[in-house]
N, CA, C and O atoms as a GROMACS GRO file, in nm:
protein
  536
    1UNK      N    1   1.795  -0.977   1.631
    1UNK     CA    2   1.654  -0.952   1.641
    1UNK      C    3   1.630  -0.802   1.626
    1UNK      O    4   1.726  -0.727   1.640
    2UNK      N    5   1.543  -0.766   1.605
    2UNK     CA    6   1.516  -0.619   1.503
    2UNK      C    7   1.428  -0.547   1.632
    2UNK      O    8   1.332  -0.600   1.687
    3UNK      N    9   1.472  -0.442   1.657
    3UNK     CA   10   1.380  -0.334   1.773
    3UNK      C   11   1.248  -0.312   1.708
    3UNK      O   12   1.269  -0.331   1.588
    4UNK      N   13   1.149  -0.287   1.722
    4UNK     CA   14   1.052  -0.213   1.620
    4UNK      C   15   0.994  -0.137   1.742
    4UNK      O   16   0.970  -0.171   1.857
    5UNK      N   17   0.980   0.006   1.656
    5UNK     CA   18   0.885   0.139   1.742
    5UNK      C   19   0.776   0.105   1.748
    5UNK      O   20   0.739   0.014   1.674
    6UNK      N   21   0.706   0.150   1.818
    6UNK     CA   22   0.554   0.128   1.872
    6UNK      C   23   0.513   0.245   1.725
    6UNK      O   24   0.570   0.340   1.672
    7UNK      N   25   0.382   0.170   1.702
    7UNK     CA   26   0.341   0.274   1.594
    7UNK      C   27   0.171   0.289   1.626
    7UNK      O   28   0.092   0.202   1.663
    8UNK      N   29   0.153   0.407   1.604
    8UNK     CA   30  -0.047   0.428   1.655
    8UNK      C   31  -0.131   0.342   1.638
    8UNK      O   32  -0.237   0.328   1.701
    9UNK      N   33  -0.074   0.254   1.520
    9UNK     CA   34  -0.192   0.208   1.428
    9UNK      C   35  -0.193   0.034   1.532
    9UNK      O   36  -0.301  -0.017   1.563
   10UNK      N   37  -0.058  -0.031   1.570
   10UNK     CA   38  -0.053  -0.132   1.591
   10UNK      C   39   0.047  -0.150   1.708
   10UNK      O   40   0.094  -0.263   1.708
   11UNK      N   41   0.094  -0.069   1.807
   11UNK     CA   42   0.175  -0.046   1.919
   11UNK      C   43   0.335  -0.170   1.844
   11UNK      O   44   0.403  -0.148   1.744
   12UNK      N   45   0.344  -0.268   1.925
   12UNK     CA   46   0.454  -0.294   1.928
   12UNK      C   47   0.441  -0.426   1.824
   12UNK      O   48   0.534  -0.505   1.817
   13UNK      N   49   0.306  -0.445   1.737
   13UNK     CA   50   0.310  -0.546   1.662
   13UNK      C   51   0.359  -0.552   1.558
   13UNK      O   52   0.322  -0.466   1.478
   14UNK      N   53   0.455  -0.646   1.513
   14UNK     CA   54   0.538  -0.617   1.363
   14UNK      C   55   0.442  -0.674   1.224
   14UNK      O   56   0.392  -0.770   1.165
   15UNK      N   57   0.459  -0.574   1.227
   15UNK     CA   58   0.386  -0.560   1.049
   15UNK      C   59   0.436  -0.581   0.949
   15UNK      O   60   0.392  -0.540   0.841
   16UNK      N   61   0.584  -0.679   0.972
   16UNK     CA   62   0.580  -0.679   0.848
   16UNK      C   63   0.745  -0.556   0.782
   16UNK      O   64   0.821  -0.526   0.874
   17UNK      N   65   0.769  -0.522   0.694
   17UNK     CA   66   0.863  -0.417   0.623
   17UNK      C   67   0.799  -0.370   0.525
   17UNK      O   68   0.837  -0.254   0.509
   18UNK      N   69   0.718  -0.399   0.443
   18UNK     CA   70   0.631  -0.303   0.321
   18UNK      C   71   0.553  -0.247   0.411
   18UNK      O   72   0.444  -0.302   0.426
   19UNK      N   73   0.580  -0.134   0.491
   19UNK     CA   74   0.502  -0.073   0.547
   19UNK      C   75   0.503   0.097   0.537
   19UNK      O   76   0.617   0.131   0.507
   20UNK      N   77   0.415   0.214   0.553
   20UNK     CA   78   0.443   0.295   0.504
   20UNK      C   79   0.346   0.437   0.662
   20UNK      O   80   0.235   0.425   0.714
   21UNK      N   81   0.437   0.531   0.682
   21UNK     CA   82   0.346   0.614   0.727
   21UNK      C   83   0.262   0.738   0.657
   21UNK      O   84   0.316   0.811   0.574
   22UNK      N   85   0.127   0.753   0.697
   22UNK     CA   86   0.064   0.848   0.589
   22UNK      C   87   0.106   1.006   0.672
   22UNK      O   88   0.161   1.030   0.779
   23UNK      N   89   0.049   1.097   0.557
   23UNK     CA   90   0.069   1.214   0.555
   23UNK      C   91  -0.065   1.235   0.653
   23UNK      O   92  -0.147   1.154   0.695
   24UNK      N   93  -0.051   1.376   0.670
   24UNK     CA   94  -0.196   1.436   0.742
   24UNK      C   95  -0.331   1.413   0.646
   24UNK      O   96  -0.441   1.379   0.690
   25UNK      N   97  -0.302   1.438   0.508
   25UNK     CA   98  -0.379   1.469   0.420
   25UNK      C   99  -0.477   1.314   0.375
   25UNK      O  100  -0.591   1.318   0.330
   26UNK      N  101  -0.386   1.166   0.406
   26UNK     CA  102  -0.439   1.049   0.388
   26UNK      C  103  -0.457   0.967   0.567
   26UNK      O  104  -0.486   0.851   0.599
   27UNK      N  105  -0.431   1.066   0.634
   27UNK     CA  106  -0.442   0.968   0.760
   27UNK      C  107  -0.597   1.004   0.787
   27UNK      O  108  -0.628   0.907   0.857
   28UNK      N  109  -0.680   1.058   0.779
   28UNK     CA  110  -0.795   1.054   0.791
   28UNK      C  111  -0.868   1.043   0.983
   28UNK      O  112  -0.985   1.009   1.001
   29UNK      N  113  -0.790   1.073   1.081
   29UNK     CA  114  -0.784   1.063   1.211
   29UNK      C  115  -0.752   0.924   1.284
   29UNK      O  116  -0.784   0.888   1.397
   30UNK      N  117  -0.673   0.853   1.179
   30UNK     CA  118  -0.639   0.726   1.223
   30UNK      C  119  -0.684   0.627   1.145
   30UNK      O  120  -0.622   0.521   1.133
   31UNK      N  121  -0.826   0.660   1.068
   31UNK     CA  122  -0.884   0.542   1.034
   31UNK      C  123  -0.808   0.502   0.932
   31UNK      O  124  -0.835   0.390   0.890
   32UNK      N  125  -0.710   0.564   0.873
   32UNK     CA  126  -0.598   0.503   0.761
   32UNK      C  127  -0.537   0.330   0.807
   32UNK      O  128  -0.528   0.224   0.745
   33UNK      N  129  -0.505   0.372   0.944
   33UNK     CA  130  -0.476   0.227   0.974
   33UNK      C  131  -0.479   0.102   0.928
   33UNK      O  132  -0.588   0.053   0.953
   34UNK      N  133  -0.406   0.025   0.869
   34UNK     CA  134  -0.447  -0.095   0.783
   34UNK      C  135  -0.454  -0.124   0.660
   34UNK      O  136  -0.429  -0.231   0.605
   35UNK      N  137  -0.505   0.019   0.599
   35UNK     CA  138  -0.514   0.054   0.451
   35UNK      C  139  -0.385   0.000   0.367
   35UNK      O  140  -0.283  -0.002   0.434
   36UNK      N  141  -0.371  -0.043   0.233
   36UNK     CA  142  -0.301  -0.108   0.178
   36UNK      C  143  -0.314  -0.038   0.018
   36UNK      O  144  -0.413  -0.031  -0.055
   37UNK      N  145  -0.222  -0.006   0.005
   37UNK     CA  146  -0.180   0.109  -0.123
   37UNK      C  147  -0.078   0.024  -0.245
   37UNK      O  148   0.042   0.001  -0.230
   38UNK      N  149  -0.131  -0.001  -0.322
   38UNK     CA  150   0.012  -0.025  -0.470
   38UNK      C  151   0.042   0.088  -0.487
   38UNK      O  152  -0.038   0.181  -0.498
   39UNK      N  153   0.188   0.096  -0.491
   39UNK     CA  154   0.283   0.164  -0.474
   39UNK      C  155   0.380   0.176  -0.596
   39UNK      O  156   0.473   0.097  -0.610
   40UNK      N  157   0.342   0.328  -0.730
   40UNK     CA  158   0.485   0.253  -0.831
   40UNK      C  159   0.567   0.435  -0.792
   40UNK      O  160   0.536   0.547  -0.750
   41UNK      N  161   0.689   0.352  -0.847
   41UNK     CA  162   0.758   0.430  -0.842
   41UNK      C  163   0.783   0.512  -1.023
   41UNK      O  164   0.853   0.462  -1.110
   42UNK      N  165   0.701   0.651  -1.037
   42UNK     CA  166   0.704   0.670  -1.177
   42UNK      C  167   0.809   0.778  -1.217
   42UNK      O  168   0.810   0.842  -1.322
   43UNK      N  169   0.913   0.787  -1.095
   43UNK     CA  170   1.036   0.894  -1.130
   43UNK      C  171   1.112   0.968  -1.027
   43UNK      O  172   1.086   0.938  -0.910
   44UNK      N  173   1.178   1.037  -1.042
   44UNK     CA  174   1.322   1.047  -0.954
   44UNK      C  175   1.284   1.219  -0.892
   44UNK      O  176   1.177   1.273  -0.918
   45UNK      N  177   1.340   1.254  -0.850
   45UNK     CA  178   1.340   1.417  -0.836
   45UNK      C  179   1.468   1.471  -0.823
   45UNK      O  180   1.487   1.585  -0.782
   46UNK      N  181   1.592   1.366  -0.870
   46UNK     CA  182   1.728   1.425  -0.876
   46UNK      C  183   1.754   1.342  -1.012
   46UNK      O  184   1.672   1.309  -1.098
   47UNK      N  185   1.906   1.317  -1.005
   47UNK     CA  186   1.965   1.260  -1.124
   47UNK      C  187   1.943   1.089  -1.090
   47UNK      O  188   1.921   0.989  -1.158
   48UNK      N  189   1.960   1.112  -0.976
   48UNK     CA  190   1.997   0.948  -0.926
   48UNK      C  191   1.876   0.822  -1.015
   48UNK      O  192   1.756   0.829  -0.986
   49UNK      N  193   1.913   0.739  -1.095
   49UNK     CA  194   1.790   0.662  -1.144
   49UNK      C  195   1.744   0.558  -1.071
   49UNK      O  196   1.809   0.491  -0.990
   50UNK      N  197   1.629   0.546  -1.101
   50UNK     CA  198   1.554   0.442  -1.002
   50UNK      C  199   1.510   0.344  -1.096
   50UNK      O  200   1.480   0.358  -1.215
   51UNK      N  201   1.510   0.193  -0.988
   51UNK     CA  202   1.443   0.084  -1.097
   51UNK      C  203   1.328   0.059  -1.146
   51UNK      O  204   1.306  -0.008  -1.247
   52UNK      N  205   1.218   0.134  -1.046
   52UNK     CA  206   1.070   0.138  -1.094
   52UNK      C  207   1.021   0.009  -1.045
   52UNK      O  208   1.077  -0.053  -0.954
   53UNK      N  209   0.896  -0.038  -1.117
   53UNK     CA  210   0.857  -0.151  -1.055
   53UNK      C  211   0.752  -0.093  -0.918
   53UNK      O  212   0.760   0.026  -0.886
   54UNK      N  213   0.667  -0.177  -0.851
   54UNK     CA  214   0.578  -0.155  -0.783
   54UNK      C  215   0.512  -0.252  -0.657
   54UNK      O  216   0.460  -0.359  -0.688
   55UNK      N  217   0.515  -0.220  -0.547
   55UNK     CA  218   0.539  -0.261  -0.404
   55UNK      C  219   0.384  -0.236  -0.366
   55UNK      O  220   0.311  -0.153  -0.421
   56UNK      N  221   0.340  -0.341  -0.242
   56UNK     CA  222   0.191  -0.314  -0.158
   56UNK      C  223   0.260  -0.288  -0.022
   56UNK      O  224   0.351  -0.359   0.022
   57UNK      N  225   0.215  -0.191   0.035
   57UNK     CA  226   0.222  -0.135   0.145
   57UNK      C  227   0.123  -0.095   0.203
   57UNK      O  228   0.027  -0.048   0.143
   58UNK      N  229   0.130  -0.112   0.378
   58UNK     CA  230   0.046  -0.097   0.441
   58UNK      C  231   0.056   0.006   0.570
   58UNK      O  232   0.158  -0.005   0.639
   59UNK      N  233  -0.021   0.085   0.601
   59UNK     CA  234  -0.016   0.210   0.690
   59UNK      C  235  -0.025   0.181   0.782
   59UNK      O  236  -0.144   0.161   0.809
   60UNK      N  237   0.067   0.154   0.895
   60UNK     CA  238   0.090   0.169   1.066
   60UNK      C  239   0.138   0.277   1.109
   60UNK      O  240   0.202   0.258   1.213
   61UNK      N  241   0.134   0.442   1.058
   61UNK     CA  242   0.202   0.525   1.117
   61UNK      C  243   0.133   0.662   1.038
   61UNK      O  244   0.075   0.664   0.929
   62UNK      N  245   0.154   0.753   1.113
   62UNK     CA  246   0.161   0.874   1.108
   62UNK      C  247   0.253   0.961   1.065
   62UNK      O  248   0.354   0.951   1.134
   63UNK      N  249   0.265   1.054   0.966
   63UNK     CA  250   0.369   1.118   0.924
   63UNK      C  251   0.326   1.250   0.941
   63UNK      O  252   0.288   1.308   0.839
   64UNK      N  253   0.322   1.324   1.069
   64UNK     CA  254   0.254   1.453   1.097
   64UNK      C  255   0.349   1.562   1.002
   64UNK      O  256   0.467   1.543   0.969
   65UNK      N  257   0.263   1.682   0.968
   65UNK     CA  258   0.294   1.803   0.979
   65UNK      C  259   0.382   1.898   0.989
   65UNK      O  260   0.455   1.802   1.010
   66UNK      N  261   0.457   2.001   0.996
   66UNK     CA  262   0.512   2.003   0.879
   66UNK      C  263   0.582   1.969   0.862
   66UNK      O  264   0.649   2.033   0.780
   67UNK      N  265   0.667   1.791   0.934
   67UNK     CA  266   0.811   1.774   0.905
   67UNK      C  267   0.755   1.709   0.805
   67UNK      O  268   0.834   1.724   0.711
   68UNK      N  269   0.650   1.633   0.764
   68UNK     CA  270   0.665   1.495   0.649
   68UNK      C  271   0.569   1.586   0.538
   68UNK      O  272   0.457   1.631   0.561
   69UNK      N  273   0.646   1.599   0.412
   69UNK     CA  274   0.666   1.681   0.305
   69UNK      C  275   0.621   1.568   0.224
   69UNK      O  276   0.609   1.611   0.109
   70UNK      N  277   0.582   1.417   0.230
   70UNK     CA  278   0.550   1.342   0.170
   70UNK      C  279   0.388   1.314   0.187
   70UNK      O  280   0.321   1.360   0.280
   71UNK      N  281   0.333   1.220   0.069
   71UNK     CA  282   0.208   1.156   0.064
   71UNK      C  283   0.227   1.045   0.162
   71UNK      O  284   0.161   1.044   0.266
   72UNK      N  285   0.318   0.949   0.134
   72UNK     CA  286   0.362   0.844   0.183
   72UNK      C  287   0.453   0.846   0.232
   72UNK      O  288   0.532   0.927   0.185
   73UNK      N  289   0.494   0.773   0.337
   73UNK     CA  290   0.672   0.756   0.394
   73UNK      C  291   0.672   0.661   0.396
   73UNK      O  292   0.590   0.610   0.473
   74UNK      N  293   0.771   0.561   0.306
   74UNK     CA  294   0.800   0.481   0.249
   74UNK      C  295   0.915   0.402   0.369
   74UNK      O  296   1.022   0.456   0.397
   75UNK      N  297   0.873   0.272   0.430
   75UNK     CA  298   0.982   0.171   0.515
   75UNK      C  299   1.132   0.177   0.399
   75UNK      O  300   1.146   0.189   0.277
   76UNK      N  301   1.215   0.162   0.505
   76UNK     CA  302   1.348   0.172   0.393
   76UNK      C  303   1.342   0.033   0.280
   76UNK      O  304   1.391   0.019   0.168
   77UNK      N  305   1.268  -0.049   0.357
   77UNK     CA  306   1.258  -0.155   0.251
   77UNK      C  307   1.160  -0.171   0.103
   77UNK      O  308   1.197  -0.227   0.000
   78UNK      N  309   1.062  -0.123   0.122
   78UNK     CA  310   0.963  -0.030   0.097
   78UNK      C  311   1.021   0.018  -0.054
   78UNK      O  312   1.017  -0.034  -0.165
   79UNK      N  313   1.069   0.129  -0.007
   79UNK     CA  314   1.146   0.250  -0.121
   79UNK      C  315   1.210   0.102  -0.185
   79UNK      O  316   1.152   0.036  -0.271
   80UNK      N  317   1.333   0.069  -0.125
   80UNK     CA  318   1.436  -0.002  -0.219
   80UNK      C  319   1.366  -0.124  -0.293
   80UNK      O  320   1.432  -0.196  -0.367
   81UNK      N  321   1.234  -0.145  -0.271
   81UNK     CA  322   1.189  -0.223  -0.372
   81UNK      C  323   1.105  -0.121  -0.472
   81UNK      O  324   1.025  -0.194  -0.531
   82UNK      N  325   1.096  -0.044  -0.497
   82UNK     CA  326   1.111   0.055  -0.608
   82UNK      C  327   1.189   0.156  -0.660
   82UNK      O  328   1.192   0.192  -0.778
   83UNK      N  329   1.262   0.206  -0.556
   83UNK     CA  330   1.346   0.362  -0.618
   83UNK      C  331   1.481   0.306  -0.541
   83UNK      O  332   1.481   0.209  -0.465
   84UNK      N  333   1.582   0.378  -0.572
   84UNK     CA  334   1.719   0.357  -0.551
   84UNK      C  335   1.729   0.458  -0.397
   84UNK      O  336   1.678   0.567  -0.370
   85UNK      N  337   1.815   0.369  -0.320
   85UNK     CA  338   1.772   0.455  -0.171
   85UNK      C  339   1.888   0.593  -0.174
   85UNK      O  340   1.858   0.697  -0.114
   86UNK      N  341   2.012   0.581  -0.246
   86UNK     CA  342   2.066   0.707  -0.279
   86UNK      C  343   1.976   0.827  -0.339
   86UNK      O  344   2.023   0.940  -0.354
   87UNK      N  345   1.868   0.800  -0.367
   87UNK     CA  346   1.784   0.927  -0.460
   87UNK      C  347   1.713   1.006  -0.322
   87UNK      O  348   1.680   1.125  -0.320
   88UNK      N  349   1.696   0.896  -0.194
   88UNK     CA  350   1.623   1.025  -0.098
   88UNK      C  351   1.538   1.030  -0.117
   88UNK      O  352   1.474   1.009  -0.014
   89UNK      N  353   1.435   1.060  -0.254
   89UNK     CA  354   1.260   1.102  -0.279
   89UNK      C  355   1.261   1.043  -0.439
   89UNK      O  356   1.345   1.035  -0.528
   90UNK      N  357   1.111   1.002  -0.423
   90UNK     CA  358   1.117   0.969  -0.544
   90UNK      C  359   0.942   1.019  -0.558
   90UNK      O  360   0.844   1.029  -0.484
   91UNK      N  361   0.970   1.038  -0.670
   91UNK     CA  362   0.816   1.031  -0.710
   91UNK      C  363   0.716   0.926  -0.739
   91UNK      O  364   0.747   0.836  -0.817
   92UNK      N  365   0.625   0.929  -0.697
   92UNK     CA  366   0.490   0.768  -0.667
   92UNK      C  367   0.339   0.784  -0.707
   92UNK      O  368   0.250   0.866  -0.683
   93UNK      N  369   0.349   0.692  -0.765
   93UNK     CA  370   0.173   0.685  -0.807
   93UNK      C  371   0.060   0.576  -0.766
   93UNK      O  372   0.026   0.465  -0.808
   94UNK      N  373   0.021   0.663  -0.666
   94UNK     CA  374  -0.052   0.518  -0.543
   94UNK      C  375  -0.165   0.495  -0.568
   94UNK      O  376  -0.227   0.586  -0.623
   95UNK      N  377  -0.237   0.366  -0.536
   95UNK     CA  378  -0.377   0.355  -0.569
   95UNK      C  379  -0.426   0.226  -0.426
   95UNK      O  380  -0.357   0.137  -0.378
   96UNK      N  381  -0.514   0.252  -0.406
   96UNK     CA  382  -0.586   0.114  -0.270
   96UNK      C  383  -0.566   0.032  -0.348
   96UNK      O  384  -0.556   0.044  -0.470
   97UNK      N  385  -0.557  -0.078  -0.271
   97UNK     CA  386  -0.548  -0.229  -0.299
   97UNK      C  387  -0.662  -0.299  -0.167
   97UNK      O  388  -0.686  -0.293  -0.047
   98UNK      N  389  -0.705  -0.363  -0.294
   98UNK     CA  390  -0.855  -0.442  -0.239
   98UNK      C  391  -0.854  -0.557  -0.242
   98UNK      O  392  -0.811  -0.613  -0.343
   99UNK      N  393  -0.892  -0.617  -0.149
   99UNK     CA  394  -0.946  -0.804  -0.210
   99UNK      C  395  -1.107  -0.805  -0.255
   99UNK      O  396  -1.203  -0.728  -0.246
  100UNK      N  397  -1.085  -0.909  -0.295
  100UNK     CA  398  -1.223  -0.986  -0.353
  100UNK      C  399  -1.233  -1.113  -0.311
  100UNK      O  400  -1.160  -1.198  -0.361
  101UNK      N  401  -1.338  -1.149  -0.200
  101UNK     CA  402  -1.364  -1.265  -0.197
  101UNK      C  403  -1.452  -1.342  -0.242
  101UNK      O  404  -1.558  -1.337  -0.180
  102UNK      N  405  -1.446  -1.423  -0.342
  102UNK     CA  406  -1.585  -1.492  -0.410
  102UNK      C  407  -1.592  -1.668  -0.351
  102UNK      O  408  -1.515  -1.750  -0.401
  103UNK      N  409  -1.673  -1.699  -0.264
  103UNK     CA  410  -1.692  -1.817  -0.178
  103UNK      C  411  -1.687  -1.924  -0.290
  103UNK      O  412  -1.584  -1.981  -0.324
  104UNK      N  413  -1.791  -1.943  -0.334
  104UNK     CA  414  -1.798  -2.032  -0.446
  104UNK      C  415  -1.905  -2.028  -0.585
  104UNK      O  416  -2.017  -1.978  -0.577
  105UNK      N  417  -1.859  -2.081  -0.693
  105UNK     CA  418  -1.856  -2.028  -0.802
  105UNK      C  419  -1.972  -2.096  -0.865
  105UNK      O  420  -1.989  -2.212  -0.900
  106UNK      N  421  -2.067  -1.960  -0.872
  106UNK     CA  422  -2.201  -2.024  -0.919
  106UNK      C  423  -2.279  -1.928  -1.007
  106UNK      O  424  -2.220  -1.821  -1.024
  107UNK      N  425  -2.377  -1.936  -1.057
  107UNK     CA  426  -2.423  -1.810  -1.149
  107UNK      C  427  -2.462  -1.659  -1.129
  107UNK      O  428  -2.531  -1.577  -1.190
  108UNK      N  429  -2.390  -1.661  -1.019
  108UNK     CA  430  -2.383  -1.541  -0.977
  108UNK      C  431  -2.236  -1.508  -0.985
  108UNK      O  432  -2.226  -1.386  -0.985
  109UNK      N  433  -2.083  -1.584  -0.992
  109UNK     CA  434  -1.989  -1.546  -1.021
  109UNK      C  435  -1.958  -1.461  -1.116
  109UNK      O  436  -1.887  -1.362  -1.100
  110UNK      N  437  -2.013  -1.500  -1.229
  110UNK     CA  438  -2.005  -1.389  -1.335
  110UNK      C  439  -2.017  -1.247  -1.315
  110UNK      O  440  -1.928  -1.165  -1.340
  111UNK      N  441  -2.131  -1.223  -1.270
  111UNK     CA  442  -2.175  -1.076  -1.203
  111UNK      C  443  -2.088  -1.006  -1.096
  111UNK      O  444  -2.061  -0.886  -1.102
  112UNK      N  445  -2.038  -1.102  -0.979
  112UNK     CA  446  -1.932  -1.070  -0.907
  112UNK      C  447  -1.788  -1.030  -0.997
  112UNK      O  448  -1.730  -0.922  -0.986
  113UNK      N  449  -1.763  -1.098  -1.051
  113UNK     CA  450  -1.620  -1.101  -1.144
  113UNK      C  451  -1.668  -0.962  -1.249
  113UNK      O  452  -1.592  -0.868  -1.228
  114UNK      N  453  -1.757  -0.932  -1.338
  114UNK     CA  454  -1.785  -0.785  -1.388
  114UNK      C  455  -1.795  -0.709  -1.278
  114UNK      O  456  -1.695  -0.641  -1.258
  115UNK      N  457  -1.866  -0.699  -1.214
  115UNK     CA  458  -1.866  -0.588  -1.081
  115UNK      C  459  -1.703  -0.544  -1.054
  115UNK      O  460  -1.669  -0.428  -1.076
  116UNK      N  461  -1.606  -0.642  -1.004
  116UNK     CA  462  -1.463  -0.657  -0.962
  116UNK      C  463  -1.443  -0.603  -1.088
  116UNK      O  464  -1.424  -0.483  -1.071
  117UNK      N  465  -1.435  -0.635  -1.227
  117UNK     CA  466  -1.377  -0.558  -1.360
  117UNK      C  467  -1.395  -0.426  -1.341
  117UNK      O  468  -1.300  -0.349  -1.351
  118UNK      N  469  -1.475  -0.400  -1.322
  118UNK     CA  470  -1.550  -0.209  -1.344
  118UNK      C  471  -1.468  -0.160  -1.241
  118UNK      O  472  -1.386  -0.075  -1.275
  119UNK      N  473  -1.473  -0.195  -1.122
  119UNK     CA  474  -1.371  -0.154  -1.013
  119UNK      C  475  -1.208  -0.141  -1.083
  119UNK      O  476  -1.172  -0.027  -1.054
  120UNK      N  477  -1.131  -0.187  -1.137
  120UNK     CA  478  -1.042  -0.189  -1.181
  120UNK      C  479  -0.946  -0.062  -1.199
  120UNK      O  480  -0.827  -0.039  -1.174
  121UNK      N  481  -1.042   0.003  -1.249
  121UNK     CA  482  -0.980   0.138  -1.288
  121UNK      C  483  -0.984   0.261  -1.148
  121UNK      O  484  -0.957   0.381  -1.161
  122UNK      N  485  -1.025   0.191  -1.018
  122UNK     CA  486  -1.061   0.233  -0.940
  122UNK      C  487  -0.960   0.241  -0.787
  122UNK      O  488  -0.909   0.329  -0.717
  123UNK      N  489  -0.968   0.096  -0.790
  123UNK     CA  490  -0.815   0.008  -0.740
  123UNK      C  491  -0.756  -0.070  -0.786
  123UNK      O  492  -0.801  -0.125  -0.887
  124UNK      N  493  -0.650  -0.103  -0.740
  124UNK     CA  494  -0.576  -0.267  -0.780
  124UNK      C  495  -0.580  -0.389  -0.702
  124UNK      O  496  -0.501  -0.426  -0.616
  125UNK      N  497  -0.712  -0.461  -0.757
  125UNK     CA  498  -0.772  -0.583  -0.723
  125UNK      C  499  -0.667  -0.695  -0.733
  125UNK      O  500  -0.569  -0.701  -0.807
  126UNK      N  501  -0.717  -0.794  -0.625
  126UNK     CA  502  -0.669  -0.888  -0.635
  126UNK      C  503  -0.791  -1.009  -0.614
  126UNK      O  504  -0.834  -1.007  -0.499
  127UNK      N  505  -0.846  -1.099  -0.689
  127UNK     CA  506  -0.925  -1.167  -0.721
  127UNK      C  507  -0.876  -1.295  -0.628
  127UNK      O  508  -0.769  -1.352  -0.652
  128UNK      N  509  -0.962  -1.335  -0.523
  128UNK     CA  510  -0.911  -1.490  -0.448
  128UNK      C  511  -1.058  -1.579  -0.432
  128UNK      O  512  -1.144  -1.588  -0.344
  129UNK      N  513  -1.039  -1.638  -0.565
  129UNK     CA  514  -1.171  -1.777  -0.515
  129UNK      C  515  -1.132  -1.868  -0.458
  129UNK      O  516  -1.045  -1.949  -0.491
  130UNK      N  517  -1.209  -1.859  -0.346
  130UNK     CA  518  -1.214  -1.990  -0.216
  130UNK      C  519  -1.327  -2.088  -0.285
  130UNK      O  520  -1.444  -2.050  -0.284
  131UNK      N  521  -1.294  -2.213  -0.345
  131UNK     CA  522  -1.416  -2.333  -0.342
  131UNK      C  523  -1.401  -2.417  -0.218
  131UNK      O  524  -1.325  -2.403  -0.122
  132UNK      N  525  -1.481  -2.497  -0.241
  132UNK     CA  526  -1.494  -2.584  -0.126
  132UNK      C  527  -1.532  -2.559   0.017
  132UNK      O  528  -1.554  -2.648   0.099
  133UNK      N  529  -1.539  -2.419   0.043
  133UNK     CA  530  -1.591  -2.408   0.184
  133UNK      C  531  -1.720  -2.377   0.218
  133UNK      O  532  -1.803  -2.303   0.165
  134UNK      N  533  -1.721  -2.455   0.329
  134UNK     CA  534  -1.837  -2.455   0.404
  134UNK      C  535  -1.880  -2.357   0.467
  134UNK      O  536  -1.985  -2.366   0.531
   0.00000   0.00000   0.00000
């Protein structure tokens, strides 16, 4: 069974392993909490090569000042689903990750679904139509 640290955002609740602590510069006085980032990995900062590819992670922690030299601090599981964990640092190109919830699909879907398009370039959507509910 796995220890887990108490973290600001969620004390002793496990979140999970794609999880990541922010820098000063994205923690925003806490309200980072929860926030959910696509995550690619677009290069190395040594020789060591990395596989690339791209992970969602979510912020339960704090990475204060001046020890964390990073945007993100990446769960060890985290990293190794993008960069090779011998490399130590890698370089990352993050963007929010959003949902979209569209209840049910009526002539107004269209307009919802362009609205969600235009966003695109903004975050990385993930589109979930629920039919049938009440």
């Amino acid at each position: 069974m796995a220890v887990h640290a108490a973290s600001p955002c969620y004390g002793f609740q496990d979140q999970g392993t794609m999880i990541v602590a922010a820098s000063d510069g994205l923690w925003d006085g806490g309200r980072a909490c929860g926030r959910m980032y696509t995550v690619r990995c677009i290069g190395g900062t040594n020789a060591v090569p990395n596989p690339g590819g791209t992970v969602t992670v979510k912020i339960v922690d704090r990475c204060p000042s001046p020890g964390c030299t990073s945007t993100l601090d990446l769960s060890r599981e985290a990293f190794a689903a993008i960069g090779n964990l011998d490399a130590g640092r890698i370089i990352i190109n993050y963007n929010p990750y959003a949902f979209i919830y569209i209840h049910e699909l009526d002539h107004f879907s269209y307009f919802t679904f362009s609205l969600a398009h235009s966003l695109i370039h903004r975050f990385t959507l993930r589109v979930i139509v629920l039919q049938g509910l009440n």
